[in-house]
C-alpha positions as CSV (number, residue, x, y, z in Angstrom):
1,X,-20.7,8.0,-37.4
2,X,-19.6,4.1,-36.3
3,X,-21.7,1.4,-35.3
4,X,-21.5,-0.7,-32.1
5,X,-19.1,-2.7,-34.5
6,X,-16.4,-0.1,-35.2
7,X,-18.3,0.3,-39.1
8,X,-18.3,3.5,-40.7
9,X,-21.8,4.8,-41.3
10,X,-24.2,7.1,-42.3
11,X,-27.6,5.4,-41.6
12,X,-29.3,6.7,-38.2
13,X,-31.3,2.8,-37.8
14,X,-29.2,0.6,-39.3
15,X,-25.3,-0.2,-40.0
16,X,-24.5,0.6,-43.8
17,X,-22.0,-2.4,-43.6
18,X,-23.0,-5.3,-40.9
19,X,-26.6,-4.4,-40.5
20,X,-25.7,-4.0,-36.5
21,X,-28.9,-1.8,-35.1
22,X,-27.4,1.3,-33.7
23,X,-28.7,1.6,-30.6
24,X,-27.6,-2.3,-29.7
25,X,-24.7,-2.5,-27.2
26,X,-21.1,-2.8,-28.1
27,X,-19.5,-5.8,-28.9
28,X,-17.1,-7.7,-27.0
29,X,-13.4,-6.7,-26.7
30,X,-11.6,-8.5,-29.7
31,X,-10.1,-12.0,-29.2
32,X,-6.1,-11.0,-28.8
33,X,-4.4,-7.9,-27.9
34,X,-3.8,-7.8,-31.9
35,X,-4.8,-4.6,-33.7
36,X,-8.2,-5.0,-35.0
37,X,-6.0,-3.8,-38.5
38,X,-4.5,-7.2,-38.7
39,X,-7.9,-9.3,-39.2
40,X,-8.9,-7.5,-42.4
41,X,-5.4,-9.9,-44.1
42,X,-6.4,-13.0,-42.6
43,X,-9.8,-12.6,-44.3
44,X,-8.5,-11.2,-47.7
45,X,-6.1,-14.4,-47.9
46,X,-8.8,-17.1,-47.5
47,X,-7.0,-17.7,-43.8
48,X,-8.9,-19.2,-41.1
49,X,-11.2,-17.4,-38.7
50,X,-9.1,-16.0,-35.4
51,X,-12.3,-17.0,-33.3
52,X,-13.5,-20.8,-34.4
53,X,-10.4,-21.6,-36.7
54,X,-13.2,-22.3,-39.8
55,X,-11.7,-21.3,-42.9
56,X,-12.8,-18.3,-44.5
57,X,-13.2,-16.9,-48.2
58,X,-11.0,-14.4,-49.6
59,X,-12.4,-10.8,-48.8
60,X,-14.8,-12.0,-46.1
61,X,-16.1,-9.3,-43.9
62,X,-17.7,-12.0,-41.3
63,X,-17.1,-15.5,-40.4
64,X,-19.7,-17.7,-41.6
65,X,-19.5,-19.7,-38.8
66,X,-19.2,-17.5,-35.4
67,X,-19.6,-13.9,-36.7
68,X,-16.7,-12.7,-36.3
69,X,-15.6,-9.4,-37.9
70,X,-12.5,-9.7,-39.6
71,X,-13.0,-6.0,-40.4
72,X,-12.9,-4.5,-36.4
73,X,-11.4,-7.7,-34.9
74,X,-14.5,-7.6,-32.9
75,X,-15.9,-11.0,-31.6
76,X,-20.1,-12.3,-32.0
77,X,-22.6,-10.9,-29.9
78,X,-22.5,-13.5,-27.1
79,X,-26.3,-14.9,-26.7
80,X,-28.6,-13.6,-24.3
81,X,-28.5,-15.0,-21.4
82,X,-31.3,-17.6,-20.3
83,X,-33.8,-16.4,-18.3
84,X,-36.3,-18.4,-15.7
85,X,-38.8,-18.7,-18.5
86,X,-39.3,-22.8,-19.8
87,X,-37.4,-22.5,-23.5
88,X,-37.9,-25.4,-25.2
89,X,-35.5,-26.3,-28.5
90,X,-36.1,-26.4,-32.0
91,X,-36.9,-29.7,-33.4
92,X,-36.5,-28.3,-37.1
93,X,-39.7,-30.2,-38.6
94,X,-41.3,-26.8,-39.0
95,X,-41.4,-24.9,-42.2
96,X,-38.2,-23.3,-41.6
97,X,-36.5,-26.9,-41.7
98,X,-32.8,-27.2,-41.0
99,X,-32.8,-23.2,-40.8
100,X,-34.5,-23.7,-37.3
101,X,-31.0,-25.6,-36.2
102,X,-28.0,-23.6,-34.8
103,X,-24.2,-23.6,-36.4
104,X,-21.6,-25.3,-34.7
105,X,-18.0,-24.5,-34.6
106,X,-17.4,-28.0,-36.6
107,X,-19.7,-27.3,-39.1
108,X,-22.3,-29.7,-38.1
109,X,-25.7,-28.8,-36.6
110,X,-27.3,-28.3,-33.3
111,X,-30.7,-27.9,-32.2
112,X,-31.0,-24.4,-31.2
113,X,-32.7,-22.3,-28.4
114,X,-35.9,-20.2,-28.9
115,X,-35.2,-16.9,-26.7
116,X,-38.9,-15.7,-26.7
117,X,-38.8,-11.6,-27.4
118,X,-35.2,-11.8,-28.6
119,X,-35.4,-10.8,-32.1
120,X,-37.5,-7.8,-31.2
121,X,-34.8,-6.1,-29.7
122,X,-33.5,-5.2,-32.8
123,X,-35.4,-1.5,-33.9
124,X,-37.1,-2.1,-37.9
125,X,-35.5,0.4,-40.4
126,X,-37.9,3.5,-41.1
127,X,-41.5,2.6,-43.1
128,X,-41.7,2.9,-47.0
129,X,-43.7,5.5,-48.1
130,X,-44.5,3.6,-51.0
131,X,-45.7,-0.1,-51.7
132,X,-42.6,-2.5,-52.9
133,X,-42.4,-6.2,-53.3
134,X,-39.5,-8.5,-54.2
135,X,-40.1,-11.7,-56.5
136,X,-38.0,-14.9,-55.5
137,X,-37.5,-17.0,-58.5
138,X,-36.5,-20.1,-59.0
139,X,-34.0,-19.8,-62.1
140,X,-33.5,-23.1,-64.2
141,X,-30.7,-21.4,-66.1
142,X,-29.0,-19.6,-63.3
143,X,-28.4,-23.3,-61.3
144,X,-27.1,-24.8,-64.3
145,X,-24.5,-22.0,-64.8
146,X,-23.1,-22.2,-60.8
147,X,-22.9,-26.3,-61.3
148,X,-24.7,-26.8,-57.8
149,X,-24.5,-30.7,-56.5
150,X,-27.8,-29.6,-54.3
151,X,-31.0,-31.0,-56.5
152,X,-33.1,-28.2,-58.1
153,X,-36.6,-27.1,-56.2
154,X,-39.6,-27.2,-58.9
155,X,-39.6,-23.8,-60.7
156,X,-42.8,-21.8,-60.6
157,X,-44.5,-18.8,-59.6
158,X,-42.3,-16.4,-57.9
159,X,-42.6,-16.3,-54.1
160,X,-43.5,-12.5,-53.3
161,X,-42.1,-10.8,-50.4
162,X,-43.4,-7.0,-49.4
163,X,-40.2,-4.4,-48.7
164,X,-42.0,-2.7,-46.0
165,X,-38.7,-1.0,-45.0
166,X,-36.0,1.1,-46.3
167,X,-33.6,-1.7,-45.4
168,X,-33.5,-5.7,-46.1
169,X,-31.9,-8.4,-45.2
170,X,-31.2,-10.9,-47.7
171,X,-29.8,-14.4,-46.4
172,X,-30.5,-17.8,-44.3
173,X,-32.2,-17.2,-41.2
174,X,-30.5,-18.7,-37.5
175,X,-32.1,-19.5,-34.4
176,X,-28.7,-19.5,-32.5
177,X,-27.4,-16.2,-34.3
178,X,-30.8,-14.3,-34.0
179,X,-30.6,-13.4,-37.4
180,X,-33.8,-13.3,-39.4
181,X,-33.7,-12.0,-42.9
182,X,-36.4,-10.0,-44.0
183,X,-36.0,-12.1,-47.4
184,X,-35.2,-15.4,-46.0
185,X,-33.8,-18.1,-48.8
186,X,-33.5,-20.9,-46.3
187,X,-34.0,-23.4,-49.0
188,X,-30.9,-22.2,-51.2
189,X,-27.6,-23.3,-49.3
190,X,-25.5,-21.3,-51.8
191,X,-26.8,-18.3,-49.7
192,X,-24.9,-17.6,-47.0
193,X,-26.7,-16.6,-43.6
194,X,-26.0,-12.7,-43.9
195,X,-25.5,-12.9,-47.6
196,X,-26.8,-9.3,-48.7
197,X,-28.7,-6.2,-48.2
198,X,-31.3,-4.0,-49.4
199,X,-31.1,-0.8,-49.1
200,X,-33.2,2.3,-51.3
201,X,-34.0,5.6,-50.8
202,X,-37.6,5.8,-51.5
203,X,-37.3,5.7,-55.6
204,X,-33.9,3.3,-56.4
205,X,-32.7,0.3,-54.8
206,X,-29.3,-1.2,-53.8
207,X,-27.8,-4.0,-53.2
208,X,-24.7,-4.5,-51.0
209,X,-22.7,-8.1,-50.8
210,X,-22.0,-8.3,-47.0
211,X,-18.9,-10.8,-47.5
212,X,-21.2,-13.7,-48.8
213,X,-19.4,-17.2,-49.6
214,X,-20.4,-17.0,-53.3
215,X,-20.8,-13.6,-53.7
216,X,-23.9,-11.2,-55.3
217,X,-24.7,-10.4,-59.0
218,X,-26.8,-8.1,-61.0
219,X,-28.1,-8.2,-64.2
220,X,-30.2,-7.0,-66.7
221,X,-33.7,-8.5,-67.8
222,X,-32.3,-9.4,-71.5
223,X,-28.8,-11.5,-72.5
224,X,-26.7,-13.2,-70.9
225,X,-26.4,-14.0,-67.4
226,X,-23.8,-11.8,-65.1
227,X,-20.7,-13.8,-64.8
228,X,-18.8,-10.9,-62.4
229,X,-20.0,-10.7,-58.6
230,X,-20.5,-7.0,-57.3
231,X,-17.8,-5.3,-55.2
232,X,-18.1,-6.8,-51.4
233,X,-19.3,-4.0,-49.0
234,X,-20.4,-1.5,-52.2
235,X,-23.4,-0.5,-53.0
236,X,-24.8,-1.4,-56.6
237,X,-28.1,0.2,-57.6
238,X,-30.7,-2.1,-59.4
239,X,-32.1,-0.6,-62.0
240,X,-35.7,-1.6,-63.5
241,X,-35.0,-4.1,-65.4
242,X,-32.3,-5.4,-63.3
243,X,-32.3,-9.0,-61.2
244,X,-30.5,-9.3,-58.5
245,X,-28.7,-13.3,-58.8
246,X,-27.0,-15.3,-55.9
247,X,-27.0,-18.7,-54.0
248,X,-26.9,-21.4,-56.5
249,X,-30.7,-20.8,-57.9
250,X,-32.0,-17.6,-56.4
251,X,-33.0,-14.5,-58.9
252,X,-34.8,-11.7,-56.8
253,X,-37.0,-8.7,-59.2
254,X,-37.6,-5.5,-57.6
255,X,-40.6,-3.8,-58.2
256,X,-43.1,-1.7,-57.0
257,X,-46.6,-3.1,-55.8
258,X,-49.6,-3.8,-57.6
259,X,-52.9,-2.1,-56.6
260,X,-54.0,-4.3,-53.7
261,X,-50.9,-6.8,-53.7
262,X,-49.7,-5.7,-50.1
263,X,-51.8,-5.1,-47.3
């Protein structure tokens, strides 16, 4: 089975790869009469993205900038189109901050265009039968290893997210994209904007790197920290005393609920 993308797949909701609902429409045609073969190279040599000219990293399988699939060829989604309804921008003072403003093709930012209704088109992976939760921490000692210039949040109490589905985005959420993580590390700009996903099958988790800029690591509870990023576009199961590590201070714990803890 392929998704709207041209990915191989075996999820009925969801694209195993991209994350691309199933039943959304087709992308558009690619941006050259090129075989959509001779992307994957570009991509894999750190070359610079056939659609917005940004440079990519090696063995990206989408431009950070545009979203375009160096895998299929295959260019973004264009945006919906506006409709007669009075859309007012983003001003980015909210709690979401500068993940409320929209990517340019130069790198700089623009405020971005709520489409009221626009995320909902997107169908939610099947319900978990059972109660899960992830834990964002704050890791002193994961920062200090990736030498990050961006100042260091105040470590505390882990922020706790509920998995309500059997499929999770990790990564930065965009306005202008329409992407809206499910675990949204706005904060951490080491995480790139469709950085990761989730993925169990009712009693293990997994985590797949979707092409991320600085790439996804697990490790265990005890010793040292991981110092190889998983395989990009392969799933890794997290065990139980696993942590999933990314961004430049991010360290996510999977676990199941407590009594009461989700609603």
């Amino acid at each position: 089975m392929k998704c709207p993308a041209g990915h191989e797949t075996t999820a009925t909701d969801y694209c195993d790869t991209c994350g691309l609902a199933m039943d959304a429409p087709a992308p558009s045609a690619p941006v050259d009469d090129a075989p959509a073969s001779a992307a994957a190279p570009a991509a894999a040599s750190g070359d610079a993205c056939p659609n917005c000219s940004i440079p990519a990293p090696p063995n990206a399988l989408f431009c950070e900038n545009c979203g375009y699939d160096f895998t299929t060829g295959a260019l973004p989604r264009p945006p919906e189109p506006a409709s007669s309804l009075d859309l007012s921008a983003g001003s980015g003072a909210g709690p979401g901050g500068p993940g409320d403003l929209g990517d340019t093709a130069d790198g700089t930012s623009a405020p971005a265009v709520d489409v009221p209704g626009a995320a909902a088109d997107l169908n939610p992976s099947p319900a978990l039968d059972d109660a899960w939760v992830a834990e964002i921490w704050i890791d002193p000692d994961w920062y200090a290893d990736q030498q990050s210039p961006d100042p260091l949040p105040s470590p505390g109490l882990p922020a706790v997210v509920a998995l309500r589905h059997t499929s999770v985005l990790i990564g930065r959420s965009s306005r202008s994209r329409n992407i809206d993580p499910g675990i949204e590390l706005d904060s951490d700009s080491g995480v790139s904007r469709r950085h990761a996903q989730l993925t169990t099958d009712g009693s293990r988790w997994f985590v797949e790197d979707l092409g991320s800029s600085n790439g996804t690591y697990v490790g265990g509870g005890l010793g040292s920290l991981p110092t190889t990023a998983i395989p990009v576009g392969q799933k890794t199961e997290v065990a139980g005393d696993d942590r999933v590590y990314l961004g430049a201070w991010t360290r996510i714990v999977i676990r199941k609920a407590q009594p009461g803890e989700v609603s």
